[in-house]
DOFI-707925 format. One record per residue: residue number from 1; residue in three letters; chain; x negated, y negated, z negated of N, C-alpha, C in turn. Coordinates in Angstrom, 1 decimal, decimal comma. Layout:
<rs>
R  koltor  drense  zapa      nx      ny      nz     cax     cay     caz      cx      cy      cz
R     NUM     ALA     A       X       Y       Z       X       Y       Z       X       Y       Z
...
</rs>
This chain:
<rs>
R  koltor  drense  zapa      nx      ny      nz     cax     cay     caz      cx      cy      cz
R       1     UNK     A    35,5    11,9    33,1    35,7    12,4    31,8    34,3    13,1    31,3
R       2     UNK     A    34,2    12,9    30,2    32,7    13,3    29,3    32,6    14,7    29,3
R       3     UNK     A    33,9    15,4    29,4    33,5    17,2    29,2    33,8    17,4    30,5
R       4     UNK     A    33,4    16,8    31,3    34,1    17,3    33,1    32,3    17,2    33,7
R       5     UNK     A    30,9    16,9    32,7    30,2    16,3    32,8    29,5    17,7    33,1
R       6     UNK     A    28,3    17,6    34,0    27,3    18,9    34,4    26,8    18,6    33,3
R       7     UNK     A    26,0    19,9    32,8    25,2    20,2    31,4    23,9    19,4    31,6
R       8     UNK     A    23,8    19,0    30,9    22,3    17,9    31,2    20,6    19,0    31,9
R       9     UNK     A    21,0    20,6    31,3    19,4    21,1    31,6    19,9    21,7    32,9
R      10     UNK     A    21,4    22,0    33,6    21,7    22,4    35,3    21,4    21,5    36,0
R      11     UNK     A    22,0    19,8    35,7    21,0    18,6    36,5    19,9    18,1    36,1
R      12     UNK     A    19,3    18,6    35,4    18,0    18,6    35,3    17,2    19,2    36,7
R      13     UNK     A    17,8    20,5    36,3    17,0    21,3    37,8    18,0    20,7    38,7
R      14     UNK     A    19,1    20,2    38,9    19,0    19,8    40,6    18,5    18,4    41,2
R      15     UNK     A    17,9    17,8    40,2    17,0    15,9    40,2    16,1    16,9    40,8
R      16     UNK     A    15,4    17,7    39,8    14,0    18,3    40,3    13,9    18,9    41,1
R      17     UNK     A    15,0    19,7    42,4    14,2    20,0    43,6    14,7    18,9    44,7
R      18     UNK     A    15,3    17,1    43,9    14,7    16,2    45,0    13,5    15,5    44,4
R      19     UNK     A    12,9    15,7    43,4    11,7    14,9    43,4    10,5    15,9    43,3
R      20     UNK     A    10,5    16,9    43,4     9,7    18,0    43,3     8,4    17,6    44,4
R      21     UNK     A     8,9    17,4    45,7     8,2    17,0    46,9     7,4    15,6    46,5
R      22     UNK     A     7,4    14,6    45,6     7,1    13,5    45,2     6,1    13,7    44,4
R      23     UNK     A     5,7    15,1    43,5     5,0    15,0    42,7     5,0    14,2    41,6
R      24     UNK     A     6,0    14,0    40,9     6,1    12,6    40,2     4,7    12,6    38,7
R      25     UNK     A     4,7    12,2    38,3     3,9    12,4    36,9     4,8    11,3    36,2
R      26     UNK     A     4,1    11,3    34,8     5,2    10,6    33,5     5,5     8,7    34,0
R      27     UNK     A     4,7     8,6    34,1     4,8     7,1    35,1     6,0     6,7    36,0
R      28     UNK     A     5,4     7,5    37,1     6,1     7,3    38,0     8,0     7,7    37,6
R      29     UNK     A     8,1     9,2    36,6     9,5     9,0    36,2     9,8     8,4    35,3
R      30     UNK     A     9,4     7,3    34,2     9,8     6,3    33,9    10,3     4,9    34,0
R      31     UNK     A     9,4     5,1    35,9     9,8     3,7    36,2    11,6     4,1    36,8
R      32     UNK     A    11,2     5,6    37,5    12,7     6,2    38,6    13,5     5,8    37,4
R      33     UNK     A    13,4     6,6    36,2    15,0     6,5    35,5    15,0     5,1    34,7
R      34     UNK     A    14,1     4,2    34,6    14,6     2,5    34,6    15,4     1,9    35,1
R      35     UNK     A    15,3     2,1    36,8    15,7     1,4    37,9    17,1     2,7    38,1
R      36     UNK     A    17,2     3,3    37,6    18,2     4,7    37,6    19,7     4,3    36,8
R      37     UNK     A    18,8     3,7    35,8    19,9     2,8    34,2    20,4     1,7    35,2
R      38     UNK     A    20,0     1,4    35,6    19,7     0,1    36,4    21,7     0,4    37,0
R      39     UNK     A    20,9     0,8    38,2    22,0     1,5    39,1    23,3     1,9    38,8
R      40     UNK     A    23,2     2,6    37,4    24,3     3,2    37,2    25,1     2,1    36,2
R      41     UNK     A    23,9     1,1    35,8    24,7     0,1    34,5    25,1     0,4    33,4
R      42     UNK     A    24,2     1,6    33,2    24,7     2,2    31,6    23,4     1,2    30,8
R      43     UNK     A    24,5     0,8    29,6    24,1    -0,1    29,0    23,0     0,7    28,0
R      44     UNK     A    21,3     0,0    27,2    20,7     0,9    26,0    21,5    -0,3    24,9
R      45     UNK     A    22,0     0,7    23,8    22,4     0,1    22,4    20,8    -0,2    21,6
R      46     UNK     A    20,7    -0,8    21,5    19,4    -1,6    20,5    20,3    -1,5    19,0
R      47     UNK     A    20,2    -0,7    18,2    20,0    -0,9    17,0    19,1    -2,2    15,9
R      48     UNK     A    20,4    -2,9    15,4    19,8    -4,0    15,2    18,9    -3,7    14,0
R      49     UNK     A    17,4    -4,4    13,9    17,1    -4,5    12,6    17,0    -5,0    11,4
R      50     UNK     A    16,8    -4,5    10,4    17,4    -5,1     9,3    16,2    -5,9     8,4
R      51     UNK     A    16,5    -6,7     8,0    15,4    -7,4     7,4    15,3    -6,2     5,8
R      52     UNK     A    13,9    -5,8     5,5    13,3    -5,1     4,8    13,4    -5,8     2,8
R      53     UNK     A    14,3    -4,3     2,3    14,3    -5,4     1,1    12,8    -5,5    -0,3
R      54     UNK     A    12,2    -6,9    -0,3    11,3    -7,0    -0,8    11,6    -7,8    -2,3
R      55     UNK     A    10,4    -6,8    -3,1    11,0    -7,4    -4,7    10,0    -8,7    -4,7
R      56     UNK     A    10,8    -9,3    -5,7    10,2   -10,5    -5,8     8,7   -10,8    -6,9
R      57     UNK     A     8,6   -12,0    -6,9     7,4   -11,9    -7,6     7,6   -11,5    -9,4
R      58     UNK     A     8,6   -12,0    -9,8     9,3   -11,7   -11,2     9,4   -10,2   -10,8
R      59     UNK     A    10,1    -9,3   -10,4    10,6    -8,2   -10,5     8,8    -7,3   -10,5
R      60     UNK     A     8,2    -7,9    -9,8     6,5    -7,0    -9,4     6,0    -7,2   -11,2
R      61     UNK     A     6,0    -8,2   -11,5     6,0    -8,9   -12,8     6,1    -7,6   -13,8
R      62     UNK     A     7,6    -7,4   -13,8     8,6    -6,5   -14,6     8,3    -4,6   -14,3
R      63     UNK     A     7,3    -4,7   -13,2     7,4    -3,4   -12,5     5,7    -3,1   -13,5
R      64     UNK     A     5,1    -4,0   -13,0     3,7    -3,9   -13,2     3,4    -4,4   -15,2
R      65     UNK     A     4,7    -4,6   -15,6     4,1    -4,1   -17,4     4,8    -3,0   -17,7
R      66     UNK     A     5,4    -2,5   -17,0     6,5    -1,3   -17,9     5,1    -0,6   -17,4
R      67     UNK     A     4,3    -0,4   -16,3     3,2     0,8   -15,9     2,2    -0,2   -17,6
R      68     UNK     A     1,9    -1,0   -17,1     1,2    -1,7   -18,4     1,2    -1,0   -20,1
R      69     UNK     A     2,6    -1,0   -20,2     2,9    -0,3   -21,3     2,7     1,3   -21,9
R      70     UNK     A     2,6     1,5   -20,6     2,6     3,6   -20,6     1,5     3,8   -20,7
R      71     UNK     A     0,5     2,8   -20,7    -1,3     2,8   -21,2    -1,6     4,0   -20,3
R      72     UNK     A    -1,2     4,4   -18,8    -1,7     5,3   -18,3    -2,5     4,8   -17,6
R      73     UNK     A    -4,2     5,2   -17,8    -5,1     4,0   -17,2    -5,0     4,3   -15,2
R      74     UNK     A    -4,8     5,5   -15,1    -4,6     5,9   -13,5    -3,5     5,3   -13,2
R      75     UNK     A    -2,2     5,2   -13,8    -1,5     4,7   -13,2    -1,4     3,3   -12,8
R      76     UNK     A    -2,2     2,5   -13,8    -2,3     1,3   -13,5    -3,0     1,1   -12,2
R      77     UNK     A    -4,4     1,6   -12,2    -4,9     1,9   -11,2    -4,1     2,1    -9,6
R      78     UNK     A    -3,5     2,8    -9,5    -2,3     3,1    -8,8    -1,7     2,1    -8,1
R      79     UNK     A    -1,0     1,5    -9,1    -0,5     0,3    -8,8    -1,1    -0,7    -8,0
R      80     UNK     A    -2,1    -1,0    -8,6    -3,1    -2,0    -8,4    -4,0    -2,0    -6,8
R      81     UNK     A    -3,9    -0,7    -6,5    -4,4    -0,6    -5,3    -3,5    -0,6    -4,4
R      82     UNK     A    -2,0    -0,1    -4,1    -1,0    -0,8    -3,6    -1,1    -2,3    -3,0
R      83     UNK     A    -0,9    -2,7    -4,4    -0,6    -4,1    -4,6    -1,7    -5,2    -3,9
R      84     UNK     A    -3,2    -4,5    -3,8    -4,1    -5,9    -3,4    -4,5    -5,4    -2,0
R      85     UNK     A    -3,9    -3,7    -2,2    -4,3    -3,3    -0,1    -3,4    -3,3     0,8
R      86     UNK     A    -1,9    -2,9     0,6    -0,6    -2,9     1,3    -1,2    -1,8     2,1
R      87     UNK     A    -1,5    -0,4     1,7    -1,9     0,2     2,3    -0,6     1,5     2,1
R      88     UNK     A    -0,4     2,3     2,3     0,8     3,1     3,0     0,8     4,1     1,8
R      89     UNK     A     1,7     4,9     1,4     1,6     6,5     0,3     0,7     7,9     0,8
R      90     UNK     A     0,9     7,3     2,2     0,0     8,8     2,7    -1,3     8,3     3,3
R      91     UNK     A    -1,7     6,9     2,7    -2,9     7,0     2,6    -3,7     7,1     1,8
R      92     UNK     A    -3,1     6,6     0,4    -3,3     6,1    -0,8    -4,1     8,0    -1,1
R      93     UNK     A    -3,1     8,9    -1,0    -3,4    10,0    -1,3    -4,2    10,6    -0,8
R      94     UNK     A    -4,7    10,2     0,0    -5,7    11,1     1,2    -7,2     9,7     0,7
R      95     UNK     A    -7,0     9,1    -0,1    -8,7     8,4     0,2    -9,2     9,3    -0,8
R      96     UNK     A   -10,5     9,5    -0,4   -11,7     9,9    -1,1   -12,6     9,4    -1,9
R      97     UNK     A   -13,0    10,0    -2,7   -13,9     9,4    -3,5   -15,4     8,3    -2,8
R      98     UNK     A   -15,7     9,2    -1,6   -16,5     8,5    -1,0   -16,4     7,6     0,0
R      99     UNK     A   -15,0     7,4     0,1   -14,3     6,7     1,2   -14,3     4,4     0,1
R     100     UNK     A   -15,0     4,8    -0,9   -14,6     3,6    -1,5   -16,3     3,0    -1,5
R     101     UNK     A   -16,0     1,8    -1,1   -17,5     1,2    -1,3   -17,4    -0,4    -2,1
R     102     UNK     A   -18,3    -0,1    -3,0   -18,1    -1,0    -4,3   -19,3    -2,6    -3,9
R     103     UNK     A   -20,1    -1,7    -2,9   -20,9    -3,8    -3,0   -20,1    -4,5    -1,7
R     104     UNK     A   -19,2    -3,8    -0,8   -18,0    -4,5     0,0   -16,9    -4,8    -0,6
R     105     UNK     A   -16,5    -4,1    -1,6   -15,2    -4,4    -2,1   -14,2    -3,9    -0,9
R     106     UNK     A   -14,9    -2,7    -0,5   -13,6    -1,9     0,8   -13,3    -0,2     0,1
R     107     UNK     A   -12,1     0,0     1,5   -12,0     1,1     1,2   -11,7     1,5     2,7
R     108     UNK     A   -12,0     2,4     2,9   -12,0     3,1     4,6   -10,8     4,0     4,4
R     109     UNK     A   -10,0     3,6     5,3    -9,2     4,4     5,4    -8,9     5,4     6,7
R     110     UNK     A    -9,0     7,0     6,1    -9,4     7,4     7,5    -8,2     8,3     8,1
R     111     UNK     A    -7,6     7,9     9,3    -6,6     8,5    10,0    -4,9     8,1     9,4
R     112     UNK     A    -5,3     7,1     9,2    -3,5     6,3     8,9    -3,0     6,6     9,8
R     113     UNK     A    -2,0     5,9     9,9    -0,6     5,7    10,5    -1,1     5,7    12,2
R     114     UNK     A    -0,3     6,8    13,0    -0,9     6,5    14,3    -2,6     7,5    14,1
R     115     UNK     A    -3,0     7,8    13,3    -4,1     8,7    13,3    -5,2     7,7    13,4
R     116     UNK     A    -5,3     6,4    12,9    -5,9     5,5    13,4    -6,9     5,4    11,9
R     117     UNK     A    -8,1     4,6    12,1    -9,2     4,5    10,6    -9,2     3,2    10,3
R     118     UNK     A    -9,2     2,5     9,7    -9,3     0,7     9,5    -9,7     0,8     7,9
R     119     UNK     A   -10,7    -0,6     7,7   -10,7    -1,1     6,7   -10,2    -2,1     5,7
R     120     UNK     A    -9,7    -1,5     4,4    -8,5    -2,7     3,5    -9,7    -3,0     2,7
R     121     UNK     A   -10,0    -3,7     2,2   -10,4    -4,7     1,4    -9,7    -5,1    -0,3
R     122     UNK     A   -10,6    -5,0    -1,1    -9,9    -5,3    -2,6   -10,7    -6,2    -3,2
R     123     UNK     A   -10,0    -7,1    -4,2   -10,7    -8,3    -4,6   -11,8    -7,9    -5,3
R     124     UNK     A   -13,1    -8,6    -5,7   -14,2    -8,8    -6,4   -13,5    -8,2    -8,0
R     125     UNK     A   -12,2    -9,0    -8,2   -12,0    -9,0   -10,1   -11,5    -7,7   -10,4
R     126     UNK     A   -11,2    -7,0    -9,1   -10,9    -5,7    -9,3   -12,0    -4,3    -9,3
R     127     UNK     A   -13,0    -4,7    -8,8   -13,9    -3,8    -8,8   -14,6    -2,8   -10,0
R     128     UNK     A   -14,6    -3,6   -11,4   -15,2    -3,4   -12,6   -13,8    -2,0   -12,6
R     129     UNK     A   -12,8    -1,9   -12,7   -11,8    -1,0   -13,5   -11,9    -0,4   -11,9
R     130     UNK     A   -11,9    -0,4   -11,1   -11,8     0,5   -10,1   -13,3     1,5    -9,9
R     131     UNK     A   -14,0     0,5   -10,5   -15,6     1,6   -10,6   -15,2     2,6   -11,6
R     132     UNK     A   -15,0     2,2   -12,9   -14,8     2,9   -13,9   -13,8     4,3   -13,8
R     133     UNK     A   -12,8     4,1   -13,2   -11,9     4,9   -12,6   -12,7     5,9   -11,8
R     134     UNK     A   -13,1     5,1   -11,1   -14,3     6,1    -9,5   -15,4     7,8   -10,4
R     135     UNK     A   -15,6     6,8   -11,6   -16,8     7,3   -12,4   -16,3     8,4   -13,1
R     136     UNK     A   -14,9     8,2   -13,7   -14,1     9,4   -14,1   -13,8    10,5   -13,5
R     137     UNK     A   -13,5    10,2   -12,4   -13,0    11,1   -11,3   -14,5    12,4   -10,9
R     138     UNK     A   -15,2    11,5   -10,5   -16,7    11,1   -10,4   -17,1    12,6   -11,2
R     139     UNK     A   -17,1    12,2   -12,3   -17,4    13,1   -13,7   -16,9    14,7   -13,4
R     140     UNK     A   -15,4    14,5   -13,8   -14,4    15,9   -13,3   -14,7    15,9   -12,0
R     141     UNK     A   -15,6    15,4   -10,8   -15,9    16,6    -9,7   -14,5    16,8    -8,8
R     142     UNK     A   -13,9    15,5    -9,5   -13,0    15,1    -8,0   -13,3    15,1    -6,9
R     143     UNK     A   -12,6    15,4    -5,8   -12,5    15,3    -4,1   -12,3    13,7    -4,1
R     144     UNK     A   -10,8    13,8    -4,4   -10,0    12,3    -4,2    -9,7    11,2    -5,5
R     145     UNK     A    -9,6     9,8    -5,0    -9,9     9,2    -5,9    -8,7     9,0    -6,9
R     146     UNK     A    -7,5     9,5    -6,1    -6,2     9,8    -7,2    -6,0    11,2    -7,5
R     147     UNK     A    -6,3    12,5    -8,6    -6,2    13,3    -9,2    -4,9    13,8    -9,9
R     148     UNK     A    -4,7    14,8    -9,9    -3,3    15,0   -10,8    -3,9    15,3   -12,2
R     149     UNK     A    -3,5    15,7   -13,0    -4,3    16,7   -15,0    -5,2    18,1   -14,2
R     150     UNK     A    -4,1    18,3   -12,8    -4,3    20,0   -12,6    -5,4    19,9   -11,5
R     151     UNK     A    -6,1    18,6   -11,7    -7,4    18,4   -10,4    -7,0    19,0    -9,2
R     152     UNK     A    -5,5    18,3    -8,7    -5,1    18,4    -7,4    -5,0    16,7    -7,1
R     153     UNK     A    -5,4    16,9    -5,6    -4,5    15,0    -5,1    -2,9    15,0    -5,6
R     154     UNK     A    -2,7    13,9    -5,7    -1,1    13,6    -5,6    -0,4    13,6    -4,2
R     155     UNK     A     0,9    14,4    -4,4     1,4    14,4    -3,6     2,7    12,9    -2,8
R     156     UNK     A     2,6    12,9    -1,7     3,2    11,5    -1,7     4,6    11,5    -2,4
R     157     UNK     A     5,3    12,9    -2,8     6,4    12,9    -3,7     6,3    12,6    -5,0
R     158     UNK     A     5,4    12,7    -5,4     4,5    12,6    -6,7     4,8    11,1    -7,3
R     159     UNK     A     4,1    10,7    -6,0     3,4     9,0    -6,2     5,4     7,9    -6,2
R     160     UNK     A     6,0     8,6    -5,1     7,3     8,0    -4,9     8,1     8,5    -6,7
R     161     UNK     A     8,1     9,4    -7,0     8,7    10,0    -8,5     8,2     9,0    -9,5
R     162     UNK     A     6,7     8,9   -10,0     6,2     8,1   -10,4     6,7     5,9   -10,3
R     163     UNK     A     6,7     5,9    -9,5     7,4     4,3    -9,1     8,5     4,2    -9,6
R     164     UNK     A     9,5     5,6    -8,9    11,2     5,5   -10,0    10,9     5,4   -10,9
R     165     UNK     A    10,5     5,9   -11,9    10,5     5,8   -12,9    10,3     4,8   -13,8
R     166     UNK     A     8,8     4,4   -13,5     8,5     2,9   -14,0     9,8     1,3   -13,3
R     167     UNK     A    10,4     2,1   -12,1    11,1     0,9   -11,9    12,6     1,1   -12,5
R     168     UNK     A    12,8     1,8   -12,5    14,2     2,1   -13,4    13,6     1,8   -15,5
R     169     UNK     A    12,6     2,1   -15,7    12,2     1,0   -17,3    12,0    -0,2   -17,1
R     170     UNK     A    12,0    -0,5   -15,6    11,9    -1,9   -15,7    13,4    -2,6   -15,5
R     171     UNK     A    13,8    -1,9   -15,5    15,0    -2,2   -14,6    15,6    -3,2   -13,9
R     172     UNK     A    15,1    -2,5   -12,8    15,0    -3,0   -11,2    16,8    -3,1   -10,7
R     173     UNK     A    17,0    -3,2    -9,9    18,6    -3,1    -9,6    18,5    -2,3    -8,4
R     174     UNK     A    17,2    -1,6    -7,8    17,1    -0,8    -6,6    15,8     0,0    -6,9
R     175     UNK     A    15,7     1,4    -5,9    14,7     1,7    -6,2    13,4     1,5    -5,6
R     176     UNK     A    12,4     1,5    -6,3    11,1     0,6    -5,9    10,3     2,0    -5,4
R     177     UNK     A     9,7     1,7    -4,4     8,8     2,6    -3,5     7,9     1,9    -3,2
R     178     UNK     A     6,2     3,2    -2,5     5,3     2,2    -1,9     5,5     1,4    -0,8
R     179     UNK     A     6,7     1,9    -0,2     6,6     0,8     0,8     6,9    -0,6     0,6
R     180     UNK     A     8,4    -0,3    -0,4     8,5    -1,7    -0,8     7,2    -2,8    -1,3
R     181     UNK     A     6,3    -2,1    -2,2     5,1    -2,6    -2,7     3,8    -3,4    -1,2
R     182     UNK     A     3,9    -2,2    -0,4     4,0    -2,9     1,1     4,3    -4,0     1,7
R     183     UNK     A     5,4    -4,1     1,7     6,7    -5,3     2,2     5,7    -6,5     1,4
R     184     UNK     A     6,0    -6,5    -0,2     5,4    -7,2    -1,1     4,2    -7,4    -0,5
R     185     UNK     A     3,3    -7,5    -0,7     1,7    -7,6    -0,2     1,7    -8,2     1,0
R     186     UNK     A     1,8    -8,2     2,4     2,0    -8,4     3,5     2,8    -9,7     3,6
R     187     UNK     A     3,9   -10,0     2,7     5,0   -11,1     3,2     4,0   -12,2     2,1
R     188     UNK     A     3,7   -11,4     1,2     2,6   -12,8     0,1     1,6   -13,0     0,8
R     189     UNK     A     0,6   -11,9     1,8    -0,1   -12,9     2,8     0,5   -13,9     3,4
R     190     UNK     A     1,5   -13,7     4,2     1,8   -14,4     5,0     2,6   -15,8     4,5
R     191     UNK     A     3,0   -15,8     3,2     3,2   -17,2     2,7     2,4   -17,9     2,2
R     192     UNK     A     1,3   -17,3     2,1    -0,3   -18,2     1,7    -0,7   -18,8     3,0
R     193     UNK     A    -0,5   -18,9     4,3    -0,6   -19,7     5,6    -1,7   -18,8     6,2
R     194     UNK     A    -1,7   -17,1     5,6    -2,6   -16,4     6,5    -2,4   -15,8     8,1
R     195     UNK     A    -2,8   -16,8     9,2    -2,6   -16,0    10,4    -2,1   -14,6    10,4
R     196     UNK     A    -1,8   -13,9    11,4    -0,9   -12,6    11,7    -2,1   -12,0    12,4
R     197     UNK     A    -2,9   -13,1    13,3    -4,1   -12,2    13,7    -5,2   -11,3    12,8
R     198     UNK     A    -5,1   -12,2    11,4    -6,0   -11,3    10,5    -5,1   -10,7     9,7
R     199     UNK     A    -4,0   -10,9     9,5    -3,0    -9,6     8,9    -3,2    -8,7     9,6
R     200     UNK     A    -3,0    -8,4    11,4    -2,4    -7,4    11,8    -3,5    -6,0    11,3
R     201     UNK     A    -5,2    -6,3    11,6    -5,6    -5,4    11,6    -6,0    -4,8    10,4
R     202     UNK     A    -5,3    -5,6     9,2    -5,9    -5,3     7,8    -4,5    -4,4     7,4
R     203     UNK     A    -3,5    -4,9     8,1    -1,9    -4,2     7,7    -1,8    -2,5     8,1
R     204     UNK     A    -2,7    -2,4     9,5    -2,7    -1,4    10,0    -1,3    -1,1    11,2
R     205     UNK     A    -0,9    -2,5    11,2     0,1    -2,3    12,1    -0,3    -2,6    13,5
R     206     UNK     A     0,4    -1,4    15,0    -0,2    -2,0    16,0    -0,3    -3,2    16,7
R     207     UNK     A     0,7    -3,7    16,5     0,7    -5,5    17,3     0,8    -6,7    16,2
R     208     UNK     A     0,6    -7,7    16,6     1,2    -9,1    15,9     2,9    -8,7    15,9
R     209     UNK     A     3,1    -8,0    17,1     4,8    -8,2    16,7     5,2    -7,5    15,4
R     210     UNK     A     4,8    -6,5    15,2     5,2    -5,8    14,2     5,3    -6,6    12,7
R     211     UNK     A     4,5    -8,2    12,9     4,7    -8,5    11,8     5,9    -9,7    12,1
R     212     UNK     A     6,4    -9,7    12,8     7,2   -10,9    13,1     8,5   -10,5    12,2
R     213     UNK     A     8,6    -9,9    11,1     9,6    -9,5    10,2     9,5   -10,4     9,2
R     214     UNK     A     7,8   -10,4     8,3     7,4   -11,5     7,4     7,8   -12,8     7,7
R     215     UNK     A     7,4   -12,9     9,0     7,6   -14,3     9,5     9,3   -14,9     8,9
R     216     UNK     A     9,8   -14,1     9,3    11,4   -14,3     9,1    11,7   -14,6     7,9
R     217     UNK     A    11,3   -13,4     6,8    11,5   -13,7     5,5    10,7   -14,8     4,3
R     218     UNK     A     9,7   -15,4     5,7     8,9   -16,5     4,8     9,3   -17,4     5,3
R     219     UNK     A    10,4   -17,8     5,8    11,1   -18,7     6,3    11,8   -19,1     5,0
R     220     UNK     A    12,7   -19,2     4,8    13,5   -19,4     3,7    12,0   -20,2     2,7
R     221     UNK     A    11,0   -19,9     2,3     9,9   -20,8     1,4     9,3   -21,9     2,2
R     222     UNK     A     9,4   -21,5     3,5     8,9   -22,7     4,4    10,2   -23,6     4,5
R     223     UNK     A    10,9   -23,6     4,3    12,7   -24,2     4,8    12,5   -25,2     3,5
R     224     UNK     A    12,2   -24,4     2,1    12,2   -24,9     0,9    11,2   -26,2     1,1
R     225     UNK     A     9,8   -26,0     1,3     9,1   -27,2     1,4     9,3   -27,7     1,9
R     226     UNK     A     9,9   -27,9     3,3    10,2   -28,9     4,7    11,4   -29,8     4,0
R     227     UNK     A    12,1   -29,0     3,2    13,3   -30,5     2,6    12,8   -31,3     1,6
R     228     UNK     A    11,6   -30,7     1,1    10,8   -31,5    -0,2    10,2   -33,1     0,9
R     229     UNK     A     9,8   -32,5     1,8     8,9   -33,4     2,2     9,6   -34,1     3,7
R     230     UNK     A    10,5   -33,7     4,2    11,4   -34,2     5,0    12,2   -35,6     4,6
R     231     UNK     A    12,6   -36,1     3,9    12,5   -37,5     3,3    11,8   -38,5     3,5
R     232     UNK     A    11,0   -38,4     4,0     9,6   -39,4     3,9     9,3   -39,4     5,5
R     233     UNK     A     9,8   -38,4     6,1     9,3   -38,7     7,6     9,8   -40,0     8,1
R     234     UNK     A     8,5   -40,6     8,9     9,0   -42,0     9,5    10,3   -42,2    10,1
R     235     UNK     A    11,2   -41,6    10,8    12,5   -42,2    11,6    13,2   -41,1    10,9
</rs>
């Protein structure tokens, strides 16, 4: 019975004065209580995962004029850098003014996800309104390259408030975040036939597995062409 059960921190201490004499370090007790699960056959529940919901190209469409409309030149901006880096909200807010370099067409990003630095890259056609922006900021004696009126950074509550908004005028049927805009970016590389090896390091994710999600949902467009051209195969 479950309540007939010793308290987990009393057999705590009585495992530890038999492995005490072992010296174990983190290693060594991860392999013991592996082979431990093992023994006893308690089963781990894996939580299954869920395929990530991504807006479509029409809805990015519908997202990216309602910001159009509000003639907010930062916000476009905003957008725009999302959209061509797939770079994360808490990092978006933390780049710096000097963190942007205009004859690479990069932006350094320093201490993402995992505490880690990597560089995203932005197209050539974007550079002219992203300088102009830089120059503004530039001017007012900004720190960072996204500013509030009250010459503070945006907060990543800020940037998330901001997206509701514009996606509910657009009217979205869910609500649109940077991650979602994420999702977007990343799954459009990977239907252009861009390897996962040069996704992974530009996405900032730690393995190729991490992208084996896109893969799934770019299935369904690969599925689409294979019956276009499945007809015609020899036998």
């Amino acid at each position: 019975m479950r309540n007939q059960r010793t308290p987990p921190v009393k057999k705590a201490r009585e495992l530890a004065k038999y492995l005490r004499s072992e010296h174990p370090d983190y290693t060594y007790l991860k392999k013991l209580f592996y082979h431990l699960r093992d023994e006893l056959a308690v089963e781990v529940s894996i939580k299954p995962k869920k395929l990530p919901i991504v807006p479509s190209d029409e809805e990015i469409k519908r997202l990216y004029n309602a910001i159009w409309q509000s003639r907010c030149f930062q916000d476009i901006i905003i957008i725009k850098t999302f959209l061509y880096t797939g770079i994360r909200v808490g990092e978006l807010v933390n780049i710096h003014l000097d963190n942007v370099d205009f004859s690479m067409c990069q932006i350094r990003i320093n201490k993402g996800k995992g505490s880690k630095d990597r560089i995203v890259v932005f197209p050539p056609s974007f550079k002219e309104v992203l300088a102009m922006h830089h120059q503004t900021m530039h001017k007012k004696q900004a720190v960072y390259l996204f500013e509030s009126s009250w010459n503070r950074k945006y907060s990543e509550r800020g940037i998330r408030k901001m997206l509701q908004r514009y996606g509910a005028t657009a009217g979205l049927k869910y609500t649109i975040s940077p991650h979602k805009l994420r999702h977007f970016f990343l799954l459009w590389l990977k239907k252009q036939g861009i390897d996962d090896a040069f996704i992974q390091p530009y996405s900032g994710h730690a393995s190729r597995q991490s992208l084996e999600v896109y893969s799934q949902l770019a299935m369904k467009e690969a599925q689409e062409q294979y019956n276009k051209v499945i007809g015609s195969f020899p036998v």
